[in-house]
C-alpha positions in Angstrom: -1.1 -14.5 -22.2 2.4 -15.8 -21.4 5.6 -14.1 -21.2 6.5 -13.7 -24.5 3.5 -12.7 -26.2 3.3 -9.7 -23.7 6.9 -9.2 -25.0 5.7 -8.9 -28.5 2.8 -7.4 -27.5 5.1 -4.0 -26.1 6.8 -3.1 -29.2 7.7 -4.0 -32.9 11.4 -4.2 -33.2 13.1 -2.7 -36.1 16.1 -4.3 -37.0 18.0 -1.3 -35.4 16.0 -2.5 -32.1 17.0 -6.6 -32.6 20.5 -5.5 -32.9 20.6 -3.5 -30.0 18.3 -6.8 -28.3 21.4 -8.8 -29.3 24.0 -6.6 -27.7 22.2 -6.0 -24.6 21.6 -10.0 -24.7 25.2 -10.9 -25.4 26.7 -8.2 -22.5 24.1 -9.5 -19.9 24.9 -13.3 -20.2 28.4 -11.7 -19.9 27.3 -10.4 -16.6 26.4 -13.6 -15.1 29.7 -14.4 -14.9 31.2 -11.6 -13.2 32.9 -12.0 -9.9 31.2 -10.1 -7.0 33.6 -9.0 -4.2 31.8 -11.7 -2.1 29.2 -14.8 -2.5 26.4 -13.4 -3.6 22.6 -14.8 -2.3 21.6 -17.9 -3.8 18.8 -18.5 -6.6 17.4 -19.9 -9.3 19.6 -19.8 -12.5 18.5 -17.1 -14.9 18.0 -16.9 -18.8 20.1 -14.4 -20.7 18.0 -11.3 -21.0 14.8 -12.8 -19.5 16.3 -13.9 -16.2 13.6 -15.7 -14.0 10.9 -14.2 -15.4 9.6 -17.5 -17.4 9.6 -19.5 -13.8 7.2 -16.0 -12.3 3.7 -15.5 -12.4 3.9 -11.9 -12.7 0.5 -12.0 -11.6 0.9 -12.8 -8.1 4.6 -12.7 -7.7 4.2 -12.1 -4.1 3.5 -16.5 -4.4 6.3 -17.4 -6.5 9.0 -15.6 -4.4 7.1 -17.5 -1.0 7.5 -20.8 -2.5 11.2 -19.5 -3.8 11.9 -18.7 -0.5 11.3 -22.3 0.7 14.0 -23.8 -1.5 16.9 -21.2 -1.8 16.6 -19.5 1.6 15.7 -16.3 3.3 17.8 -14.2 1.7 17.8 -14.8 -2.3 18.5 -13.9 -6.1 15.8 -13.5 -8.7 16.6 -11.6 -11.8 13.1 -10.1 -13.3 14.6 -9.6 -16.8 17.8 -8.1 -17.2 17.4 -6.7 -13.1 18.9 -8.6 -10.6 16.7 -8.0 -7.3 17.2 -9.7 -3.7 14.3 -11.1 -2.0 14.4 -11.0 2.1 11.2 -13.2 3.3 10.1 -14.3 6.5 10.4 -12.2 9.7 13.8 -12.3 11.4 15.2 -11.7 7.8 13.1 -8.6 6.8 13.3 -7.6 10.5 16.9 -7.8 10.7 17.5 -5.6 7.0 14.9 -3.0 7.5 15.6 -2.1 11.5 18.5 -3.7 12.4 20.5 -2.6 8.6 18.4 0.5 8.5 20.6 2.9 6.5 22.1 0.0 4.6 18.9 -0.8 3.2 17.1 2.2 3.4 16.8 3.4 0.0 14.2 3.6 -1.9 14.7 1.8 -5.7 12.8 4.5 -8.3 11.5 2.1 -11.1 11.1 3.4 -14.9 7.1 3.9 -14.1 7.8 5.6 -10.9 10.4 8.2 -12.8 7.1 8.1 -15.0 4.7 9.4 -12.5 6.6 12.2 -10.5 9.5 10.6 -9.1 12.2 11.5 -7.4 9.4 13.9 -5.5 7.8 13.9 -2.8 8.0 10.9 0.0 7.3 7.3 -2.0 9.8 7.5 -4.4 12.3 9.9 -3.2 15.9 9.3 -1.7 18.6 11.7 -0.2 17.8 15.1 1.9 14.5 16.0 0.0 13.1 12.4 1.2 14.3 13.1 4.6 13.3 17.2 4.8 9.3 16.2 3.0 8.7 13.2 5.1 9.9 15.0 8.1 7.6 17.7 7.4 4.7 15.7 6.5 5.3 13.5 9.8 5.3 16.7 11.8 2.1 18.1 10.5 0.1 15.2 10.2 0.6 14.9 13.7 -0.5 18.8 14.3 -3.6 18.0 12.2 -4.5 15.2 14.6 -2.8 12.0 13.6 -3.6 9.7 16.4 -5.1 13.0 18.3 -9.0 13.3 18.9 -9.3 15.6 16.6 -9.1 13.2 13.5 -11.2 10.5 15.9 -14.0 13.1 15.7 -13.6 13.7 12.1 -13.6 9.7 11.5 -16.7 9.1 14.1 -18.3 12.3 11.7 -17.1 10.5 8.5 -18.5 7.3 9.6 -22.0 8.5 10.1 -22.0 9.5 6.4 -21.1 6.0 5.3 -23.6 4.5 7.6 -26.2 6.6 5.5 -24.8 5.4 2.5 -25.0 1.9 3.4 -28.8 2.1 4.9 -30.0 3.3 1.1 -29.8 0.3 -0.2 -32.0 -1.4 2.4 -30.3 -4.3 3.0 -30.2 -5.2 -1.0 -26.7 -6.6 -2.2 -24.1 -3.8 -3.5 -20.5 -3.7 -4.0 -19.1 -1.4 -1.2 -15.7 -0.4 -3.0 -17.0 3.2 -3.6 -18.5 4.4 -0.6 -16.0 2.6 1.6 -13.0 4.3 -0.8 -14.5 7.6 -0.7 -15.2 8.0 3.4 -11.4 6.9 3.8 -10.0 9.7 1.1 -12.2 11.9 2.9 -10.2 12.0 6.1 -7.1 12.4 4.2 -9.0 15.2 2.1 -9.5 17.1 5.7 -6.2 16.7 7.0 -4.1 17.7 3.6 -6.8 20.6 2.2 -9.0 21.2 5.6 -12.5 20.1 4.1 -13.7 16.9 3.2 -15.8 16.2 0.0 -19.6 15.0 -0.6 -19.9 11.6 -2.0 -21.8 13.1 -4.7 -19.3 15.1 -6.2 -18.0 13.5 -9.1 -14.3 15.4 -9.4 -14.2 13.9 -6.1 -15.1 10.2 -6.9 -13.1 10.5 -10.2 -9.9 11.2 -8.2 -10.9 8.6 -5.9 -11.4 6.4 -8.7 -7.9 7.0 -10.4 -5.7 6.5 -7.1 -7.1 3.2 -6.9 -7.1 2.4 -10.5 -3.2 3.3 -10.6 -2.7 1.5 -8.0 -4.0 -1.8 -9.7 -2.3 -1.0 -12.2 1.0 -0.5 -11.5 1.1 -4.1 -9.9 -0.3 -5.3 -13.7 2.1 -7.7 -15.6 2.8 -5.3 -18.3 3.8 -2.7 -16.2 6.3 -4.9 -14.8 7.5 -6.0 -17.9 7.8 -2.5 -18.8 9.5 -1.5 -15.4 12.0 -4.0 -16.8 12.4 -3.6 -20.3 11.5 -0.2 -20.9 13.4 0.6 -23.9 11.5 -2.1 -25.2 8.0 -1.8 -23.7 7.8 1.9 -23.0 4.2 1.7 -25.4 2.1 -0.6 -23.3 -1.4 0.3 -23.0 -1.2 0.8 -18.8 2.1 2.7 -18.9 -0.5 4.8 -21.2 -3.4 5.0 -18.8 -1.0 5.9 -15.9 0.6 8.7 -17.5 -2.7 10.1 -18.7 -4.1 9.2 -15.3 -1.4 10.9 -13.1 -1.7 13.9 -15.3 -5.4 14.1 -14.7 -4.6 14.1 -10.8 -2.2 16.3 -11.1 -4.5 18.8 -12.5 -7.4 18.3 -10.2 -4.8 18.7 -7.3 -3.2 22.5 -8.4 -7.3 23.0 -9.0 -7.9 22.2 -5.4 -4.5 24.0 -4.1 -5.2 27.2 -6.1 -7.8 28.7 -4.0 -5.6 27.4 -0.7 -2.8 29.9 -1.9 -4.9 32.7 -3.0 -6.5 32.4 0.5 -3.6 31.8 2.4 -3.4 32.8 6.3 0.0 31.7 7.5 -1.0 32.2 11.1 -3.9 29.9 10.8 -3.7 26.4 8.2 -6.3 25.0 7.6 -4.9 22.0 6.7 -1.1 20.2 5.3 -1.4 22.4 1.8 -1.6 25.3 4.2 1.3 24.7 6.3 3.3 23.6 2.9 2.8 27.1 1.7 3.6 28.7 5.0 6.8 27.0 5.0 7.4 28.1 1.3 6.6 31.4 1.6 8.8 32.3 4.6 11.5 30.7 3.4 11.7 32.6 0.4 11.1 35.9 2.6 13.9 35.1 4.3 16.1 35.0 1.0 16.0 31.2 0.6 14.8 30.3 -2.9 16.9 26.5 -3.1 14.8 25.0 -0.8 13.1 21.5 -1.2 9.0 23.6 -0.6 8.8 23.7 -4.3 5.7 22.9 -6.8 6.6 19.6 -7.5 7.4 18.1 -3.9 4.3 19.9 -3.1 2.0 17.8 -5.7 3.9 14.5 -5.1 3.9 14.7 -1.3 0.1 15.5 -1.7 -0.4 12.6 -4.3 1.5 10.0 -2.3 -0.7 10.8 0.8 -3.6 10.7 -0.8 -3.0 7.6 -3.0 -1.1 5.6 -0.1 -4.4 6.7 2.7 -7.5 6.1 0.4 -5.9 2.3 -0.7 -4.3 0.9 2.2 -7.2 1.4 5.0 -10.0 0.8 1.9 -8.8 -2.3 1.1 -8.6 -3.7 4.7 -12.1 -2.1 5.7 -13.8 -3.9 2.6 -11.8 -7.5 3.2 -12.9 -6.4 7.4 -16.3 -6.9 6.1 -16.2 -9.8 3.7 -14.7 -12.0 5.9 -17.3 -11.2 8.8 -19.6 -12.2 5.6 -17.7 -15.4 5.2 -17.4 -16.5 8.8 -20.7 -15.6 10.4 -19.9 -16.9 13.9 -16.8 -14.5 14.3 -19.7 -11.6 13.3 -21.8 -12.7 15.9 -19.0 -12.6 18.6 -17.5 -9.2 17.5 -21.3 -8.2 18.1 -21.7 -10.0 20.9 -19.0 -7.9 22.6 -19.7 -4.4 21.1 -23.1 -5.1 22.5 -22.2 -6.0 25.9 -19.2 -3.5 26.6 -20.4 -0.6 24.2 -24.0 -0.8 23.9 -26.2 1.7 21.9 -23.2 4.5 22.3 -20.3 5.5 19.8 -17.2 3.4 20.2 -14.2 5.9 20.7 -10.4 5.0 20.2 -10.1 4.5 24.0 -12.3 1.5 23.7 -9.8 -0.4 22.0 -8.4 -2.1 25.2 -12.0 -3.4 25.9 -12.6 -4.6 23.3 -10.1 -7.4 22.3 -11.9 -10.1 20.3 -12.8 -7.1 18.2 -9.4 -5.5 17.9 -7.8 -8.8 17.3 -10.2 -9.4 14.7 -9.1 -6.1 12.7 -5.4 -6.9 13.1 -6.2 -10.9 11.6 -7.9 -9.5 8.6 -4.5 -7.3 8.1 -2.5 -10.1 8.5 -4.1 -12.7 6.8 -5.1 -9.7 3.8 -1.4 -9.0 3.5 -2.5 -5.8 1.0 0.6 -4.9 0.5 2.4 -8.7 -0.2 6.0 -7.2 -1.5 6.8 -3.7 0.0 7.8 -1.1 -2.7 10.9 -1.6 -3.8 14.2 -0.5 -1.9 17.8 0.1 -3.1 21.0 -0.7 -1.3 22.5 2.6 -0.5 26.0 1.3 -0.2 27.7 -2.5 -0.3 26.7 -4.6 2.4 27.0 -8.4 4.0 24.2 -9.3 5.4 23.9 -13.1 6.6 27.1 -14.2 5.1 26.0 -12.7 1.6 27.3 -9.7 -0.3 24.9 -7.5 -1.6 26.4 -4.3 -3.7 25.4 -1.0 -3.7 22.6 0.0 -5.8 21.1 -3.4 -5.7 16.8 -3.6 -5.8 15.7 -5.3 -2.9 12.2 -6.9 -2.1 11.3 -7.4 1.2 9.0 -9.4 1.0 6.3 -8.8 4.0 3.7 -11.4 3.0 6.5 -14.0 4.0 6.2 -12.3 7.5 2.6 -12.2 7.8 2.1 -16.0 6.7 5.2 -17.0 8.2 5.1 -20.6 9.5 7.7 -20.4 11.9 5.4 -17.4 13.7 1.9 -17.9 13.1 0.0 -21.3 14.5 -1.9 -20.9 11.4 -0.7 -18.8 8.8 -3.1 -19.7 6.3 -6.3 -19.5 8.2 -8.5 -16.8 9.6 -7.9 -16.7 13.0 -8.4 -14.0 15.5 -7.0 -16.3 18.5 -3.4 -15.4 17.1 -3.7 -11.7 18.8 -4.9 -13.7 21.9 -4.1 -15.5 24.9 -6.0 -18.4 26.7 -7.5 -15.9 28.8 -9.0 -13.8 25.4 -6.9 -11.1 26.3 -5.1 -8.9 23.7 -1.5 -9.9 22.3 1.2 -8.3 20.2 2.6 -10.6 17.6 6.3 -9.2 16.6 5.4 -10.2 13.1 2.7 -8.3 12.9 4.4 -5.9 9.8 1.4 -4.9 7.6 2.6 -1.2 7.7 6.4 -2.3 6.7 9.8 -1.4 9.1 12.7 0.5 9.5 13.1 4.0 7.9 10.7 3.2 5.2 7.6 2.6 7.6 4.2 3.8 6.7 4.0 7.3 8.4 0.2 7.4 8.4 0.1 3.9 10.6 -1.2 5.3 13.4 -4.1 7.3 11.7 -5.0 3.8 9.5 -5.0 2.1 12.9 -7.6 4.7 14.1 -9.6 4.4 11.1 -9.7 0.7 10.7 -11.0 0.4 14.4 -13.3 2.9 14.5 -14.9 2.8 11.0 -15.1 -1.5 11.2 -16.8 -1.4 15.0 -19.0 1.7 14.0 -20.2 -0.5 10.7 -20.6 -4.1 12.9 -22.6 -1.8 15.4 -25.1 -1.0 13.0 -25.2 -3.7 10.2 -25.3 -7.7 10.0 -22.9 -8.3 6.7 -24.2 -11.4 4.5 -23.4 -12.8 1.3 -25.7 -11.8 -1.3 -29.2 -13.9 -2.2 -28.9 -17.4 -3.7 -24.8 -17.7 -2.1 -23.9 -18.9 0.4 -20.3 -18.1 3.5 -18.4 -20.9 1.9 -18.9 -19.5 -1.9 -17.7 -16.2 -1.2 -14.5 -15.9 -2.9 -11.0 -15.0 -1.0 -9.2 -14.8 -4.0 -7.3 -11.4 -4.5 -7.8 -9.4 -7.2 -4.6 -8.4 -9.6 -2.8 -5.3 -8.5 0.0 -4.0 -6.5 -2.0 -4.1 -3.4 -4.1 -7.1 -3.0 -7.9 -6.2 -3.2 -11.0 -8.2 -2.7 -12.2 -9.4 -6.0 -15.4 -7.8 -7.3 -18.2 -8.9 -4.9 -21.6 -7.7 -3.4 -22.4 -7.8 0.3 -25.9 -7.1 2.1 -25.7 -4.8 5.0 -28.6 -5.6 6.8 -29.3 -3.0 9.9 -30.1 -4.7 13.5 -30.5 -1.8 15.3 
């Protein structure tokens, strides 16, 4: 379906609605011609109304503005529709704008389905001193509930036992391992935000699962963007539909899970981030404070963003973890090879990390070369700025573009390739690569990184230790498909794996 027909696909116009099309069409090709206070970032010249959006495979845009990138610069123009957003791609560019320009470019752009799904709330979509104060808070207590702390590494080593379980059912028979993988990564953020994790047979448990990922996918769908564009036009699209009925859903299952949290509350002990939320609520409004930013709705959206944001993220790169051990058999048999020799029969722990190097820099190729998250979420220039010679007004959406900086040719031998001899040296030691940016920069980082870390390394080692990962029967390494499924974070596509235990 191209462009257009999705166009005609959101709406009917009335003829009220095609002369309003017309007036918004004839003041926006005005626009083009405006002067900017300075020279503006180059690009490719837009259409009236539809802007570049006919040259974009909405798709995969992440591709289109990489190959943009290579013939108007790192720092350019696209206009999707009637918005006018500048792209930053490859590493020194994004580095430079996100750390270097931090306040500059530090906003956080609130798109029409974001204002749709709880925004300004919470931490994700949220700007000003409620951004700062919740993220703050939630940075703080994720720490006091073990972020990074063996605490959490025991509740991960715990968690991972369950998956192993779930795994060993299906006796080395193919399965798709979205579900199981999805649910023992929600249920660490289930025990740090509400103190208890969840059985993988509950099914209000796997349904909430279920819809953070879906939404996920789906706000990265075509339509949505077309909406997040034109949505006086295309505010009737079927996803913009399932969103708002999925978000609402959440919503409800979260105050069902939060209620008996308050009615049980103990200030001096929380069990958990809810807990410590309500604390903080309550005493402030003892002490005669009721404007505060601990209300209802940066409670749900804080909660929402965590759990959403944790569950996706560290899923996604688990499951591609284990197709591409799948797909390349002889890097399987050397992360193995090592857990065998420096581990043995025992648990890994997070302090093994530094022993283990072919099998760290194993995780942190699969990241790279994954890129999940291939366009960061949206930021907004909070004031005017040059940057590299260009002007770039206040208010204006920026992408940084962070699969540029994974795949960047200028700082990877090869970008394109799985290879785990980027994170090392010629002696098979471990390496930091600058360019390693899978969790984002600047103020805007992903405050959970050092709890995905965690998770990644101890879930993928405690997995390898106890199953041999092969494609299913009748397909062979080189038929297993790489190719990203459709979404706003770049998931396998649909596949089936055997897990076949060697121990």
């Amino acid at each position: 379906m191209g462009i257009l027909d999705l166009l005609q696909s959101c709406s009917s116009v009335s003829l009220l609605g095609a002369a309003v099309f017309l007036l918004v069409l004839y003041l926006f090709s005005s626009s083009f011609s405006s002067q900017e206070k300075g020279k503006e970032p180059p690009g490719p010249k837009p259409l009236p109304l539809l802007g570049n959006l006919l040259q974009l495979d909405l798709k995969r845009p992440h591709l289109t503005l990489c190959k943009l990138s290579k013939q108007y610069g790192s720092v350019f123009t696209v206009y999707f529709g009637p918005k006018k957003v500048v792209v930053l791609a490859g590493y020194k560019t994004v580095n430079q704008a996100l750390v270097d320009h931090a306040v500059e470019f530090g906003d956080r752009e609130i798109l029409p389905i974001g204002r749709d799904l709880g925004g300004p709330h919470g931490i994700l979509f949220a700007n000003g001193e409620s951004w700062k104060e919740m993220r703050r808070f939630a940075l703080t207590n994720l720490r006091d509930f073990g972020m990074g702390k063996k605490a959490i590494e025991e509740k991960i080593i715990e968690e991972s036992q369950h998956l192993i379980k779930v795994f060993e059912k299906h006796q080395g028979k193919a399965f798709n391992n979205t579900q199981p993988v999805n649910d023992a990564v929600s249920n660490i953020i289930c025990t740090i935000v509400y103190g208890s994790r969840c059985e993988y047979n509950d099914p209000e448990f796997t349904t909430m699962v279920n819809r953070a990922s879906e939404n996920i996918q789906l706000t990265g769908s075509p339509s949505i963007q077309l909406y997040n564009n034109f949505p006086w036009l295309c505010k009737w699209v079927g996803n913009r539909m399932h969103l708002k009925k999925n978000f609402a859903a959440n919503r409800e299952q979260m105050t069902k899970l939060i209620r008996p949290l308050k009615e049980t509350l103990n200030t001096q002990i929380c069990r958990g981030f809810v807990d410590s939320f309500l604390a903080r609520k309550q005493s402030l409004e003892e002490s005669g404070n009721m404007n505060t930013y601990y209300n209802n709705e940066n409670l749900l959206s804080t909660v929402g963003n965590l759990f959403a944001a944790g569950t996706d993220t560290t899923g996604t790169t688990l499951r591609w973890g284990l197709l591409l051990m799948a797909k390349y058999p002889h890097m399987q048999d050397q992360v193995q090879v090592e857990l065998s020799s420096v581990i043995g029969s025992r648990q890994v722990r997070a302090e093994d990390r530094k022993n283990l190097p072919y099998t760290n820099a194993v995780i942190h190729e699969t990241q790279r070369l994954a890129s999940i998250l291939p366009i960061s979420i949206p930021h907004n220039t909070s004031q005017d700025v040059t940057f590299q010679g260009y002007f770039i007004g206040k208010g204006t959406t920026v992408f940084p573009l962070l699969a540029s900086v994974l795949w960047d040719e200028t700082e990877w031998e090869s970008p394109h390739t799985f290879n785990p001899a980027h994170f090392l040296d010629k002696d098979g030691k471990f390496v930091k690569r600058d360019a390693f940016m899978p969790f984002s920069a600047g103020r805007r980082v992903c405050l959970g990184e050092s709890l995905a870390r965690m998770e990644l390394f101890l879930f993928f080692t405690s997995l390898l230790q106890h199953f041999r990962f092969t494609p299913p029967p009748g397909v062979t390494e080189d038929e297993l498909d790489l190719t990203p499924a459709i979404g706003f974070s770049l998931n396998p596509s649909p596949h089936q794996l055997c897990a076949v235990s060697h121990v």
